[in-house]
N, C-alpha and C positions, 0 to 999 in steps of 0.2 A: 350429428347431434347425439347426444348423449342418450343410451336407452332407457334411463328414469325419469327423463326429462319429458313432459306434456308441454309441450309451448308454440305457439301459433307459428313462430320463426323463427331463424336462429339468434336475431338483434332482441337483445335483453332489456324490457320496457320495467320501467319503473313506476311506482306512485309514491306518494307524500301522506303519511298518515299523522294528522296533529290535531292537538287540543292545545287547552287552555297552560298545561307544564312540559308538554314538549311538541318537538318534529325533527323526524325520522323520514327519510327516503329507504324505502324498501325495492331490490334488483334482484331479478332471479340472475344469479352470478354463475354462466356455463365454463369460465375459466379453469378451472381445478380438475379433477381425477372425476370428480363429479358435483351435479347439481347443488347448490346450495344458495342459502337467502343472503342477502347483503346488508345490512341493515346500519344504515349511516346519520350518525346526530349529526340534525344542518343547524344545532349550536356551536356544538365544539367540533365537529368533523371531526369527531373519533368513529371508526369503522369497527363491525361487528361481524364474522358468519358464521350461522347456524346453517350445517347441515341436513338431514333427513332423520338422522337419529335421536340430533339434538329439539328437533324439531316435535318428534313422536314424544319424548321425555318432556318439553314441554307444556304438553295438552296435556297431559296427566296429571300435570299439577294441580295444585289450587290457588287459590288467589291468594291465598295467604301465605303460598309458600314463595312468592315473588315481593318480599317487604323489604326484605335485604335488598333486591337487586334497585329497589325505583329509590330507597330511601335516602336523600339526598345528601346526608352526613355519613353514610358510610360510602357512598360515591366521592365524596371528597376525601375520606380517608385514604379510601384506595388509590384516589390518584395522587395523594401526598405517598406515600406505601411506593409507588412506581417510581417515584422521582428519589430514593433513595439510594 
């Protein structure tokens, strides 16, 4: 096992975190060089990971600095943006 890894086992347990505009399964994902989160829309099953760094970068933020990221017209921008 990884030595940043805190985890009860090697088998990577998941949970489902949802509200009323989304759901996300969240895996601690031990596959890679190291540790990091998995984070999967069970709308679109587009897959996400944030590692340790990305992860410390995100608690510093604010809530305000994540408008871009949830706002639903530039998520579709971007995924119009990918398909080109």
């Amino acid at each position: 096992m990884n030595p940043g890894v805190h985890a009860r086992s090697d088998k990577a347990e998941s949970f489902i975190v949802r509200n009323e505009f989304a759901a996300v399964e969240v895996t601690l994902d031990l596959e890679g060089n190291d540790s990091r989160l998995k984070i999967s829309d069970l709308r679109s099953g587009r897959v996400a990971f944030l590692d340790a760094l990305e992860l410390e970068g995100l608690s510093h933020s604010r809530h305000d600095d994540l408008g871009e990221i949830v706002d639903p017209h530039v998520a579709d921008l971007r995924a119009d943006l990918e398909m080109l």
